[in-house]
N, C-alpha and C positions, 0 to 999 in steps of 0.2 A: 547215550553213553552209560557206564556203566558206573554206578553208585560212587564207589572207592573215588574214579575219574575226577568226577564231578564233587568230590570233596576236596580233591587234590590242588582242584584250580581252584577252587576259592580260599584253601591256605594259601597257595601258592602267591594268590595275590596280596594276602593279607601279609607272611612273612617280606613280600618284594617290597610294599609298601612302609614296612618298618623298616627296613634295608636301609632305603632310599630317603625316607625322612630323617632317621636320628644318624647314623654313619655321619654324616659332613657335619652337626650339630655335633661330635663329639669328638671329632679333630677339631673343629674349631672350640669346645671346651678343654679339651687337655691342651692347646697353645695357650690358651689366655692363664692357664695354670701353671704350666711349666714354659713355655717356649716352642715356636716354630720350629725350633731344633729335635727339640726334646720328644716332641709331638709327631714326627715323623717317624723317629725310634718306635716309637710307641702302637705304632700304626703298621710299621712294618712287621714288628713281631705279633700283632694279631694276624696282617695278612699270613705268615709264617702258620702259626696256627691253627690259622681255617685249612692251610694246604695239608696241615697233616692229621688234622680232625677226618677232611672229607675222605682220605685212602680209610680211615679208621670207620668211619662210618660205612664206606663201600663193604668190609669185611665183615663187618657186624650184621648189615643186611641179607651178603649170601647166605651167611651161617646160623644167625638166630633169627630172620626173617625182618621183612618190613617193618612190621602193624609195634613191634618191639624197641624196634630201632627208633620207630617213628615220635613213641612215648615217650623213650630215655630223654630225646631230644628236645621235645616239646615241652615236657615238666620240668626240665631242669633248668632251657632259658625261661620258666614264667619264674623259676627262682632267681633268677640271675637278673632278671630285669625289676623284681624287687627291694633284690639285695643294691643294686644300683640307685634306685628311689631314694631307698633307706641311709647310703651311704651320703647322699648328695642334699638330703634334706634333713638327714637327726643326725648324723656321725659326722658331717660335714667336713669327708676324707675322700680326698684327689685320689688317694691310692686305692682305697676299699673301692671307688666307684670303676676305678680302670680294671681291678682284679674281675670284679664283675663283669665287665663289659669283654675283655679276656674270654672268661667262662662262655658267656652268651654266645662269641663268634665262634668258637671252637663245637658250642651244641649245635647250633644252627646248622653247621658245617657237616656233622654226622649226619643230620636229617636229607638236606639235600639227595645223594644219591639215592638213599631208601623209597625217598619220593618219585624219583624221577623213575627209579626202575619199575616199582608199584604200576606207575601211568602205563609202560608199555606191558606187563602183565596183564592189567584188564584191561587192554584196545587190542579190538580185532587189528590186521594190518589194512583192512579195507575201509578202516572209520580212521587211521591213525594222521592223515594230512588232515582232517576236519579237527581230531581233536589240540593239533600241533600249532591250528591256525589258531585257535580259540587262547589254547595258552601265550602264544604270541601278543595276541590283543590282547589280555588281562594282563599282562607282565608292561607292557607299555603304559598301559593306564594307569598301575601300580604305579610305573616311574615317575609321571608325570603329575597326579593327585600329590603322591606321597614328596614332590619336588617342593609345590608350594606349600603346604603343610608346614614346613620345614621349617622354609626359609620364612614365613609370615609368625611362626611360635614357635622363636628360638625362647627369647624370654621366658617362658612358659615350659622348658627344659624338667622341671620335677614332674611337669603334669605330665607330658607328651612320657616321661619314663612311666609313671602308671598309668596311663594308656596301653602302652605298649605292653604291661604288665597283664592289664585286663582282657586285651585282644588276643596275647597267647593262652589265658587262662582257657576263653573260648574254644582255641584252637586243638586243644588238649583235648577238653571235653568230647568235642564230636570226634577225637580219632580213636577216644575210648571207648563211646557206645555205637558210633556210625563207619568206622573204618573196618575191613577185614581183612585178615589176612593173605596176600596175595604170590607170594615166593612158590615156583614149583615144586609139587612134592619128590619129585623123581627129578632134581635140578641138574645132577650131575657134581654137586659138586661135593669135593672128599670131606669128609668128617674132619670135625676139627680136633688139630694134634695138642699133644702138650704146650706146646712153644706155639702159640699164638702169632706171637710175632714172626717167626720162619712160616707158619702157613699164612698167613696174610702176603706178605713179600712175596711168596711161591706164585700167590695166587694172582698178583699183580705182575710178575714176569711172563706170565702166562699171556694178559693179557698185552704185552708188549710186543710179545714173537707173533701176534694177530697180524699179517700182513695187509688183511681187507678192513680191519680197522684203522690200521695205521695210515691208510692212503688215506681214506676220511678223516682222521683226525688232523692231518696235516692240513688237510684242504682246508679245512672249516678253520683251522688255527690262522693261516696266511688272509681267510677270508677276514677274519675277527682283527688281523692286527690294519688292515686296513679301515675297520669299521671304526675302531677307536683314536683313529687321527682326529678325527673332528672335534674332539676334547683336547688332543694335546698340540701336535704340529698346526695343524689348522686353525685352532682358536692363536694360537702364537704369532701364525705368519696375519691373519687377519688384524689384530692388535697392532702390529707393528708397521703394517704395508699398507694396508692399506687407507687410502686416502677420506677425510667424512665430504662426504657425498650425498645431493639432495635424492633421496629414495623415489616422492611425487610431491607433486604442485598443485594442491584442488581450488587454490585462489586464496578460499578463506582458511586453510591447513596446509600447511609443507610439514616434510617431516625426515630431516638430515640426520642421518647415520654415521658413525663413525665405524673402525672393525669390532670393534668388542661388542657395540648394538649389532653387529651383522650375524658376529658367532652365535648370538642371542636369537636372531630371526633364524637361523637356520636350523638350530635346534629345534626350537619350535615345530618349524614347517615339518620336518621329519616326523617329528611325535604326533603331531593333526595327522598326517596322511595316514600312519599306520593305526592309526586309534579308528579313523572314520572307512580306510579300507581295505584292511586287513582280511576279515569277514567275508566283505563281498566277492573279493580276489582268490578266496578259494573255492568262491561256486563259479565264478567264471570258467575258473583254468581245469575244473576237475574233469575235463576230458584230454586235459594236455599231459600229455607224457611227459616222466619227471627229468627226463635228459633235454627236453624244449624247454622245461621252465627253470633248469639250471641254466644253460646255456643263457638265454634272455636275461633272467633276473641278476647272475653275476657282470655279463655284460652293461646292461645299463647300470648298475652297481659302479664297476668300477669307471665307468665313461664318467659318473657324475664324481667322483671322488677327485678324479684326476683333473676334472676340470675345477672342480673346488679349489687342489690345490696350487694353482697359478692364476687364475680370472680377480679383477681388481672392481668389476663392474658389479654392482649389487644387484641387477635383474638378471645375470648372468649367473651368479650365483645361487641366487632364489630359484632359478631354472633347473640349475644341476643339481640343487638340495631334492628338489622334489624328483630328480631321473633316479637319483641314488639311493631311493627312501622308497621310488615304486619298485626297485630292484632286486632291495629286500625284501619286500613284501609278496613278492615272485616266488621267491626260492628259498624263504627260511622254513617255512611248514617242511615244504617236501625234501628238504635238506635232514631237520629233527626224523622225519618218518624213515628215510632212510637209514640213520644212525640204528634210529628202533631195530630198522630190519637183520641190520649185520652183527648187532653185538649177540653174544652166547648166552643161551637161556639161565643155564646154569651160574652165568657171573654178572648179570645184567650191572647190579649195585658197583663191581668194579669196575666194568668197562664206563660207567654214569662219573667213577669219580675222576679216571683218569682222561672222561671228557672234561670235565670240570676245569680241569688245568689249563686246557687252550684260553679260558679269559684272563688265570693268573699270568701268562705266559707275554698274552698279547697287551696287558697294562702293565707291563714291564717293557716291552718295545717301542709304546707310546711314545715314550720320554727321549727313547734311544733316537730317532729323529726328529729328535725336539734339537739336539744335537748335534746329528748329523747336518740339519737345517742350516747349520751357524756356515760350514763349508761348502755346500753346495747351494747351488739357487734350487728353486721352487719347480723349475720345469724337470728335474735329475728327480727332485721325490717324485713329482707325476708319474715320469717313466716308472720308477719303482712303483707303485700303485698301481699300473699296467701291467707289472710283470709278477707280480703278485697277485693280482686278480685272475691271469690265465693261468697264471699254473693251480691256484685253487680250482680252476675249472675243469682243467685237465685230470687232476687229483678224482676229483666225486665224479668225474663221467666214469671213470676207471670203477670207480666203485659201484658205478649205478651197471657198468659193464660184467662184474665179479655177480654182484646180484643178480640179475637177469641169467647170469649164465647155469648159477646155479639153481635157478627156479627151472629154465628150461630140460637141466638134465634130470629134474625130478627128484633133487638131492633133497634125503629127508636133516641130514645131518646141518647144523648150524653152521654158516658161513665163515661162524670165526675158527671153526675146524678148519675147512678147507683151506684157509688161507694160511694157516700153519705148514701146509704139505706141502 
């Protein structure tokens, strides 16, 4: 892989890892400060934020390049994460620390796309499922290290912020002496006008009229908002439905479950499977065509989801956790590779951010059948989780059909042209 790559995934882990440790360590700091109410606000207007940090970022990376975009962003949150230190430990100000913290999700949020587009810059398309798997599997790990971290040194809240200060500090470092710059010279895209603002917008309509992006993004949005039930509807209906139940009996250990231990085992189980075969799953399949291993992996995907959401039986459960977790692990690489293949050279940074959006979209629908739950039974969301999972299927075969077709006819011009016509 190539240099840049292989710097990427190791911030990449590094930033998902701070993500994932202090984020819930600092909702649950501004409630114990201001209130559960208050703290919500507080949290929405970051997520707000980052939604409009990352289109800002997107624009900044076609026009003044990655390796730029990449620094603004990195230098700023290692100020942002000490100015939060500093607020929480000498200035001892709830506000200075949140303004901080503000700052932080908004830099972070620029960097993302410049990242993401950078990866598909320096990967051939023929290395670009190996390198998709790999980010996969360090992004889970991320999750999962950076999970208990968290929760075991919340108390420890000043340190974990100069941590977090010193890990970006690092992070900066090697994108100043070991990163290059990776944006096409001949990218296509126009000079940037007076009004900044109207050419960012321009550029973002642009990519909206992409028809061959838009089927993918849709797919992978419907795939996403099923993926995040098992935080919200799923951990809800488990909590409430179901029954504690003895899990095994080894004589001298039983070990009774209730839902909330079950939401907890199946969590789990999911994060083992993709941590331990993730990896291996891409040398398996690399002779399967990526419309077999869409087909399979959304397939068992959504069989396990669906059964997730009605089954009362914890080995039942435990069974479908691990169908719906090999399912992903099927079809997310070659999903990401694809997305690579169709977005325009020339706006790779915009098309990354306004991928970006399918996860704000889909932690917003979470809740929305958290909801819907209260009036329908469990077997009506299954159905829906069924019928969401085929139409995202249907969605990326179309896409993986638009691509092929344009490889076949020899088209040198970028797919997200064609689908404009």
């Amino acid at each position: 892989m190539n240099r840049n790559i292989k710097i990427r995934i190791g911030v990449g882990f590094v930033q998902r890892f701070l993500d994932v440790m202090l984020i819930p360590l600092m909702v649950i700091y501004f409630s114990q400060l201001y209130g559960a109410a208050t703290a919500g606000v507080l949290t929405m207007v970051a997520a707000a934020v980052a939604i409009g940090c990352t289109f800002l970022g997107g624009h900044l990376s076609d026009v003044r390049g990655r390796r730029s975009t990449l620094l603004v962003g990195e230098v700023g949150s290692l100020v942002a994460f000490v100015g939060m230190a500093l607020a929480n430990s000498v200035w001892e100000s709830g506000i200075a620390v949140y303004l901080f913290y503000l700052a932080n999700t908004g830099l972070i949020a620029i960097v993302r796309p410049a990242s993401d587009a950078m990866v598909i810059d320096a990967s051939e398309p023929e290395i670009r499922k190996a390198v998709y798997a790999v980010i996969y599997w360090s992004t889970n790990v991320a999750f999962v290290v950076g999970a208990l971290v968290g929760a075991f040194l919340y108390n420890s809240l000043n340190e974990l912020m100069w941590a977090a200060a010193a890990a970006t500090a690092v992070v900066a470092v090697v994108t100043w002496f070991w990163v290059s710059e990776t944006k096409p010279e001949d990218s296509g895209e126009p000079a940037p006008q007076r009004n900044w603002l109207v050419s960012m917008l321009r550029g973002y309509v642009d990519v909206l009229k992409d028809r061959v992006f838009a089927k993918l993004f849709w797919g992978i949005l419907l795939f996403t908002c099923v993926q995040v039930q098992l935080s919200s509807y799923i951990a809800v209906r488990l909590a409430e439905e179901f029954t504690p139940q003895r899990l095994f009996d080894l004589g001298f250990w039983q070990l009774d479950v209730d839902g909330v231990n079950m939401f907890g085992i199946l969590r789990s189980i999911s994060c083992f499977l993709v941590v331990c075969l993730a990896l291996y799953a891409r040398k398996a399949l690399a002779k399967t065509s990526d419309g077999k291993q869409q087909t399979a992996g959304t397939l068992m995907f959504t069989a396990g989801y669906m059964t997730v959401a009605v089954a009362n039986d914890p080995w039942v459960l435990i069974a479908a956790a691990a169908v719906f977790a090999l399912g992903e692990i099927v079809c997310s690489p070659s999903r990401q590779a694809l997305l690579a293949d169709v977005v325009h050279p020339g706006a790779r940074s915009k098309y990354m951010a306004v991928y970006q959006l399918q996860f704000r979209i889909a932690l917003v629908v979470g809740p929305l059948f958290i909801t819907l739950g209260t009036q329908v039974s469990s077997v009506v969301i299954s159905l829906l989780y069924g019928v969401f999972g085929i139409a995202s299927l249907f969605l990326v075969q179309l896409t993986i059909r638009d691509r092929d077709a344009g490889r076949a006819a020899g088209a040198e011009a970028p797919l997200a042209t064609a689908g404009k016509n």
